[in-house]
C-alpha positions in Angstrom: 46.7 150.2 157.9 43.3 150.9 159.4 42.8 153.4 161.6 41.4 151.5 164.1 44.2 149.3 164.0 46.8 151.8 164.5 44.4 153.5 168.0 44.6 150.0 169.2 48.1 149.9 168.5 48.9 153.3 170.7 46.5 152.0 173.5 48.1 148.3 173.3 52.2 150.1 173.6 50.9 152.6 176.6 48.5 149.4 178.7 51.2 147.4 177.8 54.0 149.2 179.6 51.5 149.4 182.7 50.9 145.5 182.7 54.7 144.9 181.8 55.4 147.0 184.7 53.0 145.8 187.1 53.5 142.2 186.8 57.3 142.1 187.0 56.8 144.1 189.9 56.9 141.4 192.4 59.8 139.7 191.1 62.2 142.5 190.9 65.4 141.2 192.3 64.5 137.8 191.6 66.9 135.1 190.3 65.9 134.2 186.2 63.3 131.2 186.2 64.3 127.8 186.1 62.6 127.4 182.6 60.5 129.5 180.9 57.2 127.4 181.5 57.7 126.8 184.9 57.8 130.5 185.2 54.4 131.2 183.9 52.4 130.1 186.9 54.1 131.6 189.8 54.2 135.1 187.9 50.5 134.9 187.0 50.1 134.1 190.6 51.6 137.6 191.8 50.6 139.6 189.5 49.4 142.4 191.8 48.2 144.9 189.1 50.3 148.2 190.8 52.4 149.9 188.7 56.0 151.9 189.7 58.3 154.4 188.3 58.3 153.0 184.8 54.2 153.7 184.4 53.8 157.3 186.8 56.9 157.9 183.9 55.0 156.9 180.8 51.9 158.6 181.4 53.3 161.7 182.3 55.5 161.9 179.4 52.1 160.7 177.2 50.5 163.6 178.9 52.9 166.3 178.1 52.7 165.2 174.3 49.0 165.5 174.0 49.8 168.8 176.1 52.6 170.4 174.0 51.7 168.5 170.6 55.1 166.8 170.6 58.2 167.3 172.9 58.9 170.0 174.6 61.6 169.1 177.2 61.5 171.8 179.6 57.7 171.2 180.3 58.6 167.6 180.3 60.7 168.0 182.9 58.8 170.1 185.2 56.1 168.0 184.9 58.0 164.4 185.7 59.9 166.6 188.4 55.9 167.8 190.1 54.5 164.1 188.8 57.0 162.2 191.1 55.7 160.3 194.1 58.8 158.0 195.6 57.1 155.2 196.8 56.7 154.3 193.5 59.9 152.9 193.2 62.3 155.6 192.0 65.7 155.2 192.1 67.8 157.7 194.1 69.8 159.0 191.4 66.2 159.9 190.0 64.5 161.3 192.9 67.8 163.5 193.4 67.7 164.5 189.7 63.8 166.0 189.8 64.0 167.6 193.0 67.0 169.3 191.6 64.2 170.7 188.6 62.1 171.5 191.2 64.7 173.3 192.8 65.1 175.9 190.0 68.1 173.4 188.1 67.9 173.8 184.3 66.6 170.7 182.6 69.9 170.3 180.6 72.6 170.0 183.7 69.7 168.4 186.3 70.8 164.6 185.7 74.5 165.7 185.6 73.9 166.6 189.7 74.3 162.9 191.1 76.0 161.4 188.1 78.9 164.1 186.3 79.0 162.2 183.2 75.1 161.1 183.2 73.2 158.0 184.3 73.3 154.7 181.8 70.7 153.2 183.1 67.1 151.9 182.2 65.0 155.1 183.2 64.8 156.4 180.0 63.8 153.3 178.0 61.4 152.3 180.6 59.1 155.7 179.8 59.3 156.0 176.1 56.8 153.8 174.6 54.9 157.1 173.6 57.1 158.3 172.3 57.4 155.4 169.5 53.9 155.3 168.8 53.6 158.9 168.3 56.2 159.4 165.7 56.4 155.7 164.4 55.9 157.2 161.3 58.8 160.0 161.5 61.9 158.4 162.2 63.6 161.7 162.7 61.4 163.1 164.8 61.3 159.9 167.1 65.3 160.3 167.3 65.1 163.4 168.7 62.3 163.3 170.9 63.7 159.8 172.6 67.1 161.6 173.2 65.5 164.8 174.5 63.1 163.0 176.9 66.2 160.2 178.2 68.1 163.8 178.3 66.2 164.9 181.8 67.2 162.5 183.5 69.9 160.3 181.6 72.8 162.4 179.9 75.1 159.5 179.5 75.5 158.1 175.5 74.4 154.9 176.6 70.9 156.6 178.6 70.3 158.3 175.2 70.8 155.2 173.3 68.8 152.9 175.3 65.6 154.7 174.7 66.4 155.3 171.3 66.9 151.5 170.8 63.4 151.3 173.0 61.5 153.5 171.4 62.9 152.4 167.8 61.8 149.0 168.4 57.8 150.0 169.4 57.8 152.0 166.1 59.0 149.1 164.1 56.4 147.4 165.8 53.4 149.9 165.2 54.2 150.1 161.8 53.5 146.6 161.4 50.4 144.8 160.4 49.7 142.9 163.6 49.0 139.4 162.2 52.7 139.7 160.3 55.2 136.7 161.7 58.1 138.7 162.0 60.7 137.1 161.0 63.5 138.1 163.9 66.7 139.6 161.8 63.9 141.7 159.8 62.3 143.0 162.9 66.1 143.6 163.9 67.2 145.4 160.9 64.1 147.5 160.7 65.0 148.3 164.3 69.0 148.9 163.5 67.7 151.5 160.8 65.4 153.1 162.8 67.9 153.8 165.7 70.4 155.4 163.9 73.6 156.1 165.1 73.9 155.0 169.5 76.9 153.4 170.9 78.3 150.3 169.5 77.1 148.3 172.3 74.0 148.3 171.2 74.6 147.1 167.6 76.5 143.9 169.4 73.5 143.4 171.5 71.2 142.8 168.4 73.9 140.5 167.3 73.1 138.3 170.2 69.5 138.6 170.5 69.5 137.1 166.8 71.9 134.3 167.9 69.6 133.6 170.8 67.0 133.7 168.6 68.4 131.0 166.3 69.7 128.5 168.6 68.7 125.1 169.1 67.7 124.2 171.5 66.2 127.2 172.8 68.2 129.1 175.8 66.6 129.2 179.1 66.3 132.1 181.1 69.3 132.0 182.8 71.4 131.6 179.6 69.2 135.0 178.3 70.1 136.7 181.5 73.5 136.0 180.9 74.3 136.8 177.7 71.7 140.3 177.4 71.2 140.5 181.1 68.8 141.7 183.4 70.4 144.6 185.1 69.2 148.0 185.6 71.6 149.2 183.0 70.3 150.1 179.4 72.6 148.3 177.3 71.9 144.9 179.5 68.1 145.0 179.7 66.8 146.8 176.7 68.2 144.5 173.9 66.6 141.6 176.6 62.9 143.0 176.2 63.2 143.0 173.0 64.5 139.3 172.5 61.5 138.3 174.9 59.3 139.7 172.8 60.6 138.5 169.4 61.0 135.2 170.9 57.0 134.6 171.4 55.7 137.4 169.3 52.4 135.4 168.6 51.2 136.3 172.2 51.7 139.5 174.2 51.0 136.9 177.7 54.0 134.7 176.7 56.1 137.8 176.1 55.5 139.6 179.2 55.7 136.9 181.5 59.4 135.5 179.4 60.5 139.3 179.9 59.7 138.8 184.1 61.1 135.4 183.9 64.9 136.7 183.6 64.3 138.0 187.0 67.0 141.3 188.0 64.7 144.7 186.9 62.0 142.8 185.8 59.3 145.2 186.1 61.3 147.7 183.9 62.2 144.7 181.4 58.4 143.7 182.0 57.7 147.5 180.7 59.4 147.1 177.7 58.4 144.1 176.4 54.9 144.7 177.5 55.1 148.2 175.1 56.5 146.3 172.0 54.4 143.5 172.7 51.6 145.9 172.8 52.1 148.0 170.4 52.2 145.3 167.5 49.2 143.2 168.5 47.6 146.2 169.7 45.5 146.0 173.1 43.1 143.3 172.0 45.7 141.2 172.6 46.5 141.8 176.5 44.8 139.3 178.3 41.6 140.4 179.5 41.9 139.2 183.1 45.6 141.0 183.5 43.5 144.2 182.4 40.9 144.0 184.9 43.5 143.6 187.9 45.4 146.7 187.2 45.1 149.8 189.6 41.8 151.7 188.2 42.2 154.7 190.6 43.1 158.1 189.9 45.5 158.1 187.7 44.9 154.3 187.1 43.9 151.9 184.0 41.0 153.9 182.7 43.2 157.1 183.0 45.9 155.1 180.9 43.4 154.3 178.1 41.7 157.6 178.1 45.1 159.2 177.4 46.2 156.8 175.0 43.3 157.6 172.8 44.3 161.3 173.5 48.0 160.4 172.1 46.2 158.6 169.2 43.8 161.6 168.6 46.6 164.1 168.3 48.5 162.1 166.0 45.3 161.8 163.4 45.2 165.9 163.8 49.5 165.9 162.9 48.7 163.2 160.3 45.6 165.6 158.8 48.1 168.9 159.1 50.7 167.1 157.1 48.2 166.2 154.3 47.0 169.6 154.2 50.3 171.0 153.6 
């Protein structure tokens, strides 16, 4: 693949959590649409181009790789622990976790202080787009470094698996060419491989997101919601970004807004999709108006491409080690 390809591929998964994010924003809480087309309109409409959690997450995480070279979970947690601004979005369970790292709490028992037996929520899915990018092409590695990342913050097995699943399916999709059709139960299978061994409830979720996939006529968004859900739990939201993206593949817009149109977390599912989405059209492919309304301040869209290119550039340096070798 062309190297050019693959940078637009790493800007496309980290912009496309940030649009994701920011569009579903707005409808957080919201009942699924009444049809998918009907939903397009009224979430263009509110698209107010500020980002949450999921995105302050994402970049700080796609900062301390370009920092560290790879994962280093310690520095990664100090870092989303000092990086944390509440009005955001964070959930409580979160806010209590960092300020328990910031307190002097070990980064291996801090998301055990509000939950004993860990969180299994969305958190750690929402963040890890770079990590999939930046080891799409190490399998291993990506395992590891989407379990020690969801680890901060997320202990529980189904945390963990969550943003394995996540991150498993933007590698799939950065290895691909971008003008592939993915066919859905390859996608899937390339996904089940790459995500190794999680909790069963993830496997059955793939099961239905191909079922979905296949019926006639198609289901609406209520039906999706139902089945995959739209909760702030992992195993019923992850497996729904990716059947939003999988069902309208050949446009990042159509995914996005079908991810926000099942209403419950829908900026986190909005995130997700948005990364895969991104990440196998590349950013080309994220509608050029969305771009220009997203926050540009500090820490803002330009911020977000610059460090993208950073993740991309360090990548090209592990790529050029490797060969050396």
């Amino acid at each position: 693949m062309e190297e050019q390809i693959i940078k637009d591929k790493f800007i496309g998964a980290i912009l496309g959590t940030f649009v994701g994010d920011a569009l579903g924003r707005s409808f957080e809480g919201a009942s699924p649409g009444r049809s998918w087309t009907d939903s397009s309109e009224e979430i263009e409409k509110a698209f107010p181009g500020v980002y949450t959690d999921d995105t302050e997450m994402a970049l700080i995480l796609t900062e301390s790789l370009v920092e560290c070279k790879g994962l280093d979970p310690a520095r990664l947690a100090m870092s989303f622990a000092r990086g944390c601004h509440p009005e955001r979005g964070y959930a409580w369970g979160a806010i209590r976790c960092l300020e328990a790292i910031r307190q002097g709490v070990a980064w291996e028992q801090a998301s055990q202080v509000v939950f004993p037996d860990g969180s299994f929520g969305n958190g750690a899915a929402m963040r890890v787009a770079p990590v999939g990018v930046f080891f799409h092409d190490d399998l291993s590695q990506l395992r590891k470094a989407a379990r020690e990342q969801a680890l901060i913050t997320h202990c529980h097995p189904s945390g963990v698996g969550g943003a394995i699943l996540q991150a498993a399916a933007v590698a799939v999709a950065a290895r691909a060419e971008p003008r592939e059709r993915p066919q859905g139960e390859i996608f899937i299978e390339a996904v089940r491989e790459a995500m190794g061994d999680i909790p069963e409830v993830y496997f059955r979720a793939l099961d239905e997101v191909e079922a979905l996939l296949s019926s006639d006529p198609e289901p609406a968004p209520a039906e999706v919601a139902t089945v995959l859900g739209h909760e702030v739990t992992a195993p019923r939201s992850v497996p729904a970004a990716l059947y939003a993206f999988l069902r309208s593949f050949f446009s990042f817009r159509e995914a996005v807004i079908g991810a926000v149109a099942l209403g419950g977390d829908a900026d986190t599912i909005g995130a997700m999709a948005g990364a895969i989405a991104g990440a196998y059209r590349g950013v080309s492919a994220i509608p050029e108006q969305w771009r220009e309304r997203l926050e540009n301040g500090e820490r803002g869209r330009d911020f977000a491409v610059t460090l993208a290119v950073s993740l991309f550039d360090q990548w090209k340096h592990r790529q050029e080690k490797k060969n050396t070798l």
